[in-house]
C-alpha positions as CSV (number, residue, x, y, z in Angstrom):
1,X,-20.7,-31.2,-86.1
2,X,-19.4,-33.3,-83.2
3,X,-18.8,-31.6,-79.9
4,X,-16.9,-34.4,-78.0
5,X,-13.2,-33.2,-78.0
6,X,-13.3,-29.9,-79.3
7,X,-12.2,-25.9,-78.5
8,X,-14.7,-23.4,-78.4
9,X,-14.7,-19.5,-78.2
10,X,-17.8,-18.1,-76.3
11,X,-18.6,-14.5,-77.3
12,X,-20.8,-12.5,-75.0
13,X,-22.1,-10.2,-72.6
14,X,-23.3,-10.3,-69.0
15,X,-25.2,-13.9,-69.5
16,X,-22.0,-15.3,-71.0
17,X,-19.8,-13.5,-68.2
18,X,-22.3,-15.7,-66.0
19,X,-24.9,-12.9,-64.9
20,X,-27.9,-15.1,-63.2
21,X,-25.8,-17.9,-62.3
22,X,-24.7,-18.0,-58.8
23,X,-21.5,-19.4,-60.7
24,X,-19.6,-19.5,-63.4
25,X,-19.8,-23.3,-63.6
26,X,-24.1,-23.2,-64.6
27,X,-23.4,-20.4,-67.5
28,X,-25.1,-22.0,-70.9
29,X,-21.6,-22.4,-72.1
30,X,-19.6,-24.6,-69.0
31,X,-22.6,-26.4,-68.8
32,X,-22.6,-27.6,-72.9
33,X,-19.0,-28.4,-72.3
34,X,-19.8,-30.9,-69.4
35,X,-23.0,-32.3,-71.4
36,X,-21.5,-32.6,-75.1
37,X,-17.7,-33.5,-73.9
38,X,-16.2,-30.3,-75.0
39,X,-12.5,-30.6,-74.7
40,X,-12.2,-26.9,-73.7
41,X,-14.8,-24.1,-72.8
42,X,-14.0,-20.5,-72.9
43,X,-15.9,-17.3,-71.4
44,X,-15.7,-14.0,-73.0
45,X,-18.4,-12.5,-71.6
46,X,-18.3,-8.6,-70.4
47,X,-21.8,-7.5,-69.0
48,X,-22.7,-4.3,-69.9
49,X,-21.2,-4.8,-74.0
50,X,-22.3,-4.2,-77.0
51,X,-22.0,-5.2,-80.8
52,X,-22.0,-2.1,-82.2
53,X,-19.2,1.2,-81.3
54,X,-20.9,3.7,-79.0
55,X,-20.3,7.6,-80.0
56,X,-20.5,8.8,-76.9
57,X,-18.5,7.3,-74.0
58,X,-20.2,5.3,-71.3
59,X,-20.5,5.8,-67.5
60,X,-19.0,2.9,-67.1
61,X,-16.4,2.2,-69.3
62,X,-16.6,-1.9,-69.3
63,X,-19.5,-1.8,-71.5
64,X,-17.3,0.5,-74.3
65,X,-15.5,-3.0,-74.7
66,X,-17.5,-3.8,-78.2
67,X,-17.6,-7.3,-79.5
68,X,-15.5,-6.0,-82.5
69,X,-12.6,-4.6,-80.5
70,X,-12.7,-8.1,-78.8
71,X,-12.0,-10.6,-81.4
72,X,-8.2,-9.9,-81.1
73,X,-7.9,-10.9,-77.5
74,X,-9.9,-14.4,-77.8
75,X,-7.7,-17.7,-78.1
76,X,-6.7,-18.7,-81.8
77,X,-7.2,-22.5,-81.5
78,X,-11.2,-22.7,-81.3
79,X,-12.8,-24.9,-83.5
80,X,-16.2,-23.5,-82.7
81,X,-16.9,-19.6,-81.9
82,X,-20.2,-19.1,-80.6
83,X,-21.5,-14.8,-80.1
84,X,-23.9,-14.4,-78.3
85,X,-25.3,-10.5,-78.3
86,X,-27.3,-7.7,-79.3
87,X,-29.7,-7.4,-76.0
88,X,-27.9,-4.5,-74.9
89,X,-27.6,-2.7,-78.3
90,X,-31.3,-2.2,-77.9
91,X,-31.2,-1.8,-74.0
92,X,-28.7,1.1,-73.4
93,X,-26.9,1.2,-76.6
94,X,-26.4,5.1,-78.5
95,X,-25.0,3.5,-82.1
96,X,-28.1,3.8,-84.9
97,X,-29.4,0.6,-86.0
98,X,-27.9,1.6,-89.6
99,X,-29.0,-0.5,-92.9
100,X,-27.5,-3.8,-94.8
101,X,-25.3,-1.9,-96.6
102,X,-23.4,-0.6,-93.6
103,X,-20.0,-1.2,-92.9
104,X,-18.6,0.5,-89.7
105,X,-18.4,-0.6,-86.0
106,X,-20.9,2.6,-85.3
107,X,-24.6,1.2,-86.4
108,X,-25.4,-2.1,-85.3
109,X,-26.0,-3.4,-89.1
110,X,-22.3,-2.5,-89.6
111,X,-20.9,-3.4,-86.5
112,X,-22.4,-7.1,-87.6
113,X,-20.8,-7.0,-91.0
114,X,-17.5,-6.2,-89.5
115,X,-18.2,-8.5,-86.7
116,X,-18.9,-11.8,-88.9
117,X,-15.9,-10.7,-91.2
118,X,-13.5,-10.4,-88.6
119,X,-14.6,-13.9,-86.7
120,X,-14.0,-15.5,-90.4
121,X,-10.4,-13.9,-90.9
122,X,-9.3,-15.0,-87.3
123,X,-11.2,-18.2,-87.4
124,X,-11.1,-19.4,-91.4
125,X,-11.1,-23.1,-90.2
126,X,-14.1,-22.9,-87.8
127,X,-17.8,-23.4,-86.8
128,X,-18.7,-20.0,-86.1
129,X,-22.3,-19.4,-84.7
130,X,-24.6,-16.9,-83.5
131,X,-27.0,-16.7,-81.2
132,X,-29.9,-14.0,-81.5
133,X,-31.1,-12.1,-77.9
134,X,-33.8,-13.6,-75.6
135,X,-36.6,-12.3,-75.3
136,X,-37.1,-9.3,-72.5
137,X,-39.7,-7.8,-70.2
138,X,-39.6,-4.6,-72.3
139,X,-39.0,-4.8,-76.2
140,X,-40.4,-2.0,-77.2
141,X,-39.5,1.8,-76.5
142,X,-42.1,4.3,-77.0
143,X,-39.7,7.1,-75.7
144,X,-37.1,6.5,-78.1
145,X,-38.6,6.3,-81.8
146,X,-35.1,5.9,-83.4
147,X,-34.5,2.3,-81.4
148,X,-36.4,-0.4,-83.6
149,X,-38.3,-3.2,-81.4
150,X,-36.0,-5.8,-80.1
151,X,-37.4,-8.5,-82.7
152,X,-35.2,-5.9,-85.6
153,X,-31.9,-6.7,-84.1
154,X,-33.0,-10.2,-84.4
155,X,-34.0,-9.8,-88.1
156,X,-30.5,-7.7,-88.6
157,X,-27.9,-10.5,-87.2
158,X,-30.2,-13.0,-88.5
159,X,-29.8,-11.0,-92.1
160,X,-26.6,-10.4,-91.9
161,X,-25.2,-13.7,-90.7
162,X,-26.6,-15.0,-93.7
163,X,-24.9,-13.2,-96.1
164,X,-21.6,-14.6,-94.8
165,X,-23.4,-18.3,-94.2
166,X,-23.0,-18.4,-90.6
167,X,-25.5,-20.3,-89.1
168,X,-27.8,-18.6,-86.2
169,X,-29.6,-20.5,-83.4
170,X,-33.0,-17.9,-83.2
171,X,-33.5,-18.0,-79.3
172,X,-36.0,-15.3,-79.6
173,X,-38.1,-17.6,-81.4
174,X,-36.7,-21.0,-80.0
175,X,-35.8,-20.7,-76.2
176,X,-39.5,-20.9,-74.8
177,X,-37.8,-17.8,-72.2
178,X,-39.9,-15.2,-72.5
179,X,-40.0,-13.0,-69.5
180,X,-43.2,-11.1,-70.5
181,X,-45.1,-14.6,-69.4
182,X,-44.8,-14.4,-65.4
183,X,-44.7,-18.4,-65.1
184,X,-41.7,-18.3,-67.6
185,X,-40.2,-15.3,-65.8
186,X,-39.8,-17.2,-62.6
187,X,-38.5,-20.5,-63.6
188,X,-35.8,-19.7,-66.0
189,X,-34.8,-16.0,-65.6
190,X,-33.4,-13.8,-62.2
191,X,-34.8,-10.7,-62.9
192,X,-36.6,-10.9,-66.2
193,X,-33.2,-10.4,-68.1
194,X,-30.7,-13.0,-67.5
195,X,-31.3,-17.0,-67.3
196,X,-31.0,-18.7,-64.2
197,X,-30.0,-22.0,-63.6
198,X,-32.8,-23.9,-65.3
199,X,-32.5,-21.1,-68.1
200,X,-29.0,-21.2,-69.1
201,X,-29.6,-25.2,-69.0
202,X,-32.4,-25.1,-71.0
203,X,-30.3,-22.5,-73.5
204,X,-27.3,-25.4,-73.6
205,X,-29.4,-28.1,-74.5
206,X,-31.1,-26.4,-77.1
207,X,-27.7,-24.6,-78.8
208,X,-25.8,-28.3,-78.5
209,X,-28.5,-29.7,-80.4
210,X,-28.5,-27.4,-82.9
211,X,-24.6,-27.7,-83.2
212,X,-25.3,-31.1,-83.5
213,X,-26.9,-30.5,-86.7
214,X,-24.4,-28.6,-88.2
């Protein structure tokens, strides 16, 4: 698709809000806009959210703001909506993970479904995209048997995105972030969560070129 010109929606959490960045101007998504021409470049990024409903009510009641309950507020003109989510689902999220066949904001599976769905109704005319999580320091948690490895939630947007054909850009396996590798850890991450400067540069380059193929 060509980028030069163009309106686009970005869907997110803490590293869309600009978490990492010392500013909002080096986020992944203000920094595609200035190296692909984007006409316009818009932030929706809460930190602390989730795709899925929680059941229980947060501490803090920012992160309650689910991706879902969001779609409403975002400008109507985009011609390219880009999500960018799930790392908290896994990190501090209390919805089950849920099945393929799910269709309610309360598992993550579902909360995809009606996710994808409502990004097509809103958006019918648009590139919509997602992203899949980066990877973290800890993927894996031995104290809670009921939340799948990180890598699942992957599989699950990746799964259901494709069901709807909306294309994915797989930064899990595609970034070369992985914060588990100390050398990667410092160069493109601030605490082995959230891109830096050289990460959320290295995250534009590799999402415009994949628009680019689109």
């Amino acid at each position: 698709m060509k980028l030069e010109g163009i309106k686009a929606n970005f869907l997110g959490d803490s590293i869309t809000e600009g978490a990492g960045v010392p500013d909002v101007k080096y986020t992944y998504w203000n920094v595609l806009k200035e190296r692909y021409g984007l006409a316009e470049a818009r932030g929706y990024g809460i930190g602390g959210t989730r795709i899925a409903r929680q059941t229980v009510p947060s501490q803090n009641p920012k992160y309650d703001l689910d991706f879902c309950s969001r779609v409403d507020g975002m400008d109507p003109d985009a011609d390219l909506v880009v999500v960018f989510g799930g790392t908290n689902d896994f990190g501090h999220g209390d919805a089950p993970f849920g099945t393929i066949d799910d269709r309610t904001e309360f598992t993550f599976y579902g909360a995809c479904h009606v996710l994808m769905r409502s990004l097509i109704e809103k958006y019918p005319s648009a590139t919509i995209v997602f992203m899949t999580p980066l990877h973290r320091a800890v993927e894996k948690k031995p104290e809670r048997p009921d939340v799948p490895h990180l890598s699942e939630y992957v599989r699950a947007i990746k799964e259901v995105a494709a069901l709807y054909g909306i294309p994915v850009y797989d930064l899990y396996a595609n970034s070369n972030i992985d914060p588990q590798i100390p050398v990667q850890k410092e160069l493109f991450t601030k605490d082995g969560l959230h891109p830096n400067i050289a990460g959320a540069a290295r995250i534009a380059e590799r999402l415009g070129n994949f628009l680019l193929t689109l």
